[in-house]
C-alpha positions in Angstrom: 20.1 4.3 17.5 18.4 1.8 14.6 19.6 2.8 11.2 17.8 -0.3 10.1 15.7 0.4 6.4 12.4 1.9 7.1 9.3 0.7 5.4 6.2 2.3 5.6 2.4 1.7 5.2 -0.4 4.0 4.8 -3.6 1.8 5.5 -3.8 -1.1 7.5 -7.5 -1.6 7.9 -8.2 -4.2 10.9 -4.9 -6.1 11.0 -6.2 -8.9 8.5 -5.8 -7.5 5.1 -2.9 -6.6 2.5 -1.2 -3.7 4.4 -1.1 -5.6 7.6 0.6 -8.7 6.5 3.2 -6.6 4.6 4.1 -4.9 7.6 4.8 -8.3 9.0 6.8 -9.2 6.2 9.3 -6.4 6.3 9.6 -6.4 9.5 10.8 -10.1 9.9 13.0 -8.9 7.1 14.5 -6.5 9.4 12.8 -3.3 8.5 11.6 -0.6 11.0 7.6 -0.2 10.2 6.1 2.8 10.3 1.8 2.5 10.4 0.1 4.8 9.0 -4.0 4.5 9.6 -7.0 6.7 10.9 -7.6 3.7 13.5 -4.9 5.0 16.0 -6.1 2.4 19.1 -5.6 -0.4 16.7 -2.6 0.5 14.7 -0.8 0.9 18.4 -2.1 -2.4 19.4 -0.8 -3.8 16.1 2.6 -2.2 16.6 2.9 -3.9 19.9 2.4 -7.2 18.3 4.7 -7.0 15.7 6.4 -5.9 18.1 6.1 -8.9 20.4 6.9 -11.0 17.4 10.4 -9.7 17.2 10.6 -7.3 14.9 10.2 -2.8 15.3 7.0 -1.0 14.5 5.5 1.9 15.6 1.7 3.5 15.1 1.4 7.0 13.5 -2.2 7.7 13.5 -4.0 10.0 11.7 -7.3 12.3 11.3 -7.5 11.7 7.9 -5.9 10.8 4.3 -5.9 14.5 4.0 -2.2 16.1 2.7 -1.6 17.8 6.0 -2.1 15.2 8.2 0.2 12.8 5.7 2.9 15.6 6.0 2.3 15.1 9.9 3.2 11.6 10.3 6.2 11.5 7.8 7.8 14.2 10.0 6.8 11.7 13.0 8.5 9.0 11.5 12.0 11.2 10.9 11.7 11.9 14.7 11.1 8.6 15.4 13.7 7.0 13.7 16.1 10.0 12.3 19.5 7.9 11.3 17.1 5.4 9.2 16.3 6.2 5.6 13.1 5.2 4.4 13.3 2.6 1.5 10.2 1.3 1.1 6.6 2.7 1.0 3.4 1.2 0.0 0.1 3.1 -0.3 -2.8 0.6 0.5 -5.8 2.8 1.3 -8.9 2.7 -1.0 -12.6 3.7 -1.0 -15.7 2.5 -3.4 -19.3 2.3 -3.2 -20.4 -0.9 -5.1 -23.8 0.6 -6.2 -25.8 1.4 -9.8 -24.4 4.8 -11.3 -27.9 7.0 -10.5 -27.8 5.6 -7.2 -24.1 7.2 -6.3 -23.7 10.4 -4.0 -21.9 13.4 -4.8 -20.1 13.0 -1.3 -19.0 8.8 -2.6 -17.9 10.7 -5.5 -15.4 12.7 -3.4 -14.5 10.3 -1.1 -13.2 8.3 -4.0 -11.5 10.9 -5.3 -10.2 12.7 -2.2 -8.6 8.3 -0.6 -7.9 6.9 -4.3 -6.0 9.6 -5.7 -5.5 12.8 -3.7 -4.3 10.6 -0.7 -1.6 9.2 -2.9 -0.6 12.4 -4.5 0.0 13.4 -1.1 1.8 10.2 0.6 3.9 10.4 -3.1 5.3 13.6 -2.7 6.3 13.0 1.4 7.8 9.6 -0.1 10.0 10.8 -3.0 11.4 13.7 -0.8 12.3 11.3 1.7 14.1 8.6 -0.6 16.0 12.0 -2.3 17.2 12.1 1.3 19.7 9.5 1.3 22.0 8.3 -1.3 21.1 5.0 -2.9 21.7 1.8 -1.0 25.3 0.7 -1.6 24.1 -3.1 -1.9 21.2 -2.4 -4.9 21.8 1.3 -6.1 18.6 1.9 -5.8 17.0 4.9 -3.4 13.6 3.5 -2.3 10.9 1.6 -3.7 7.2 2.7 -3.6 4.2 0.8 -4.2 0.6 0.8 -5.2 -1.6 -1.6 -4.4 -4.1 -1.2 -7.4 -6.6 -3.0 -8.8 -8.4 -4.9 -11.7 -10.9 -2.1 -12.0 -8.4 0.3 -13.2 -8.6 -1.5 -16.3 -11.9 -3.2 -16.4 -15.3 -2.5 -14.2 -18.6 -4.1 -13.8 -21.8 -2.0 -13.7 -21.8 -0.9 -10.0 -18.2 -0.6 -9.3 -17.7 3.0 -11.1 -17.0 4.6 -7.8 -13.7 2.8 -6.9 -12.6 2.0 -10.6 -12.5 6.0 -11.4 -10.3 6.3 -7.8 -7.6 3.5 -9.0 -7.5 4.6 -12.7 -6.1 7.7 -11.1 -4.0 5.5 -8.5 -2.6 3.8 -11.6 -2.0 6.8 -13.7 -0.2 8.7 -11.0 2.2 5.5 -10.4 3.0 5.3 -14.0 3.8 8.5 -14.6 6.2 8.4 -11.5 7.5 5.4 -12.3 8.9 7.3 -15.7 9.9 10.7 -13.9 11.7 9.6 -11.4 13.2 5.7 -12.4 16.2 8.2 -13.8 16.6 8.9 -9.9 17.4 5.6 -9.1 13.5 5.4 -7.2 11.7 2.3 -8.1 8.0 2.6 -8.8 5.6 -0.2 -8.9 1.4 -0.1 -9.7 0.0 -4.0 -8.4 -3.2 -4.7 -10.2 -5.1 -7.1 -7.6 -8.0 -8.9 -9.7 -9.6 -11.3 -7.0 -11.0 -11.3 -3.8 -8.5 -11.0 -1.2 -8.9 -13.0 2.3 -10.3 -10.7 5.0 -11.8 -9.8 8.1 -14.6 -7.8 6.2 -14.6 -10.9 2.6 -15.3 -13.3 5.4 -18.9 -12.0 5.7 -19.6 -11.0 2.3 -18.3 -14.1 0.5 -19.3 -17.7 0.9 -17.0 -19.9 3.1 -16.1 -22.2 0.4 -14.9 -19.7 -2.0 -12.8 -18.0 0.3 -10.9 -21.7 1.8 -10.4 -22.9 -2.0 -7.0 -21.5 -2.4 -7.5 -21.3 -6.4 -10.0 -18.9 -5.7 -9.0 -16.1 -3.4 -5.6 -14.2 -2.7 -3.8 -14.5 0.4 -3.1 -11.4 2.2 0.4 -12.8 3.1 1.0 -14.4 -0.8 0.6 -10.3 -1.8 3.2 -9.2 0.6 5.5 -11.7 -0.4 5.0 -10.2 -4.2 6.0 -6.6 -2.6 9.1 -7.6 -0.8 10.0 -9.6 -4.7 9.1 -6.0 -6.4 11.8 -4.7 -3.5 14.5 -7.0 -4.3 14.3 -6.6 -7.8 17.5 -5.8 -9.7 17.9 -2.1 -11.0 18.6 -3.9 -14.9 14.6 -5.7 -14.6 12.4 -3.4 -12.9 9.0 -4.3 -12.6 6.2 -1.3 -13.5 3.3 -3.0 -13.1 2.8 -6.5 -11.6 -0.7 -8.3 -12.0 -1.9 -11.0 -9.0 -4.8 -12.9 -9.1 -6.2 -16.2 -8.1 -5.6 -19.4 -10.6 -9.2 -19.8 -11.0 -10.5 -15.8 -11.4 -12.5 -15.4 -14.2 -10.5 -12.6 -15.9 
């Protein structure tokens, strides 16, 4: 039986964004991956090619962000991997509506509200009881490390983006106020502000080619992940709270 770390993701989108190429980050690093996504044909395709790559992954679908079904698939990962402990989690889902204010629906309103923040109440709480599990790891001290990827609109917003900047406000007020309850626990928690346009599947058609190739200009999917596996090895004496990526050339 593995007793390898586990690290797991809740949202994955189409295998070309953030949560995806984290995934393949930790597991080259030797972690088993737990996907969590409401795509459940995908997310088992992608676990067989992480798979195929070498490393351990497995899909754990799901209905929706909703706490019951989250509750769900953490029990399916302790069945799936029950000698492992969790030390890593990163909560990547997020919903907006990029629209004028009087133009914005009562259900975008709750969408935002029930993906950007209750979602990540709910994937906090099955988290935290999970690192309280096990005892710290004997090589950093530390319990587990869990991550938020945030954004720059939970500190600034344009005029149409009020939708997904109230959703990570809340995403970053949550993290913060974990990060102060429980860093006494020895459980790292990190809020990443991403101010740019990331590379993806979905960018690819919005954005012009030439924005998107200039590498001063965009984030790289794969560059993030390699800023949540530094977050993981931090030492327990220099914690990071908060880390903000963004492109050399954003206008911020």
């Amino acid at each position: 039986m593995s007793t390898r770390p586990i690290f797991v993701v809740a949202g994955v989108g189409n295998g070309s964004g953030t949560g995806a190429a984290t995934a393949r980050i930790f597991a080259k690093a030797g972690y088993n991956v737990a996907l969590i996504a409401r795509n459940g044909d995908f997310l088992k395709t992608f676990a067989d090619d992480i798979k195929a790559d070498g490393g351990e992954a497995h899909a754990f679908p799901i209905e929706s962000y909703a706490g019951p079904s989250i509750q769900d698939a953490f029990a399916a990962i302790k069945t799936q991997w029950p000698s492992s402990p969790l030390r890593v989690a990163l909560f990547n889902t997020a919903y907006g509506a990029w629209k004028p204010f009087m133009q914005v629906t009562q259900k975008e309103i709750q969408e935002s509200v029930d993906t950007n923040i209750v979602a990540a109440f709910a994937f906090a709480h099955e988290v935290i009881a999970a690192f309280q599990a096990f005892d710290p790891d004997q090589g950093s001290g530390t319990r587990g490390t869990l991550l938020f990827t945030g954004a720059g609109s939970s500190l600034k917003t344009s005029d149409t983006n009020a939708v997904l900047a109230a959703g990570k406000t809340g995403v970053r007020a949550l993290a913060m106020g974990l990060a102060k309850e429980f860093g006494k626990d020895d459980i790292h928690v990190a809020h990443v502000i991403i101010d740019g346009t990331i590379v993806t599947d979905r960018t690819r058609q919005a954005f012009p080619a030439e924005k998107l190739e200039n590498l001063n200009t965009r984030l790289s999917p794969s560059s993030i992940g390699n800023s949540y596996m530094y977050l993981v090895n931090q030492d327990k004496s220099a914690w990071t709270w908060e880390l903000d990526l963004r492109p050399a050339h954003e206008q911020w």
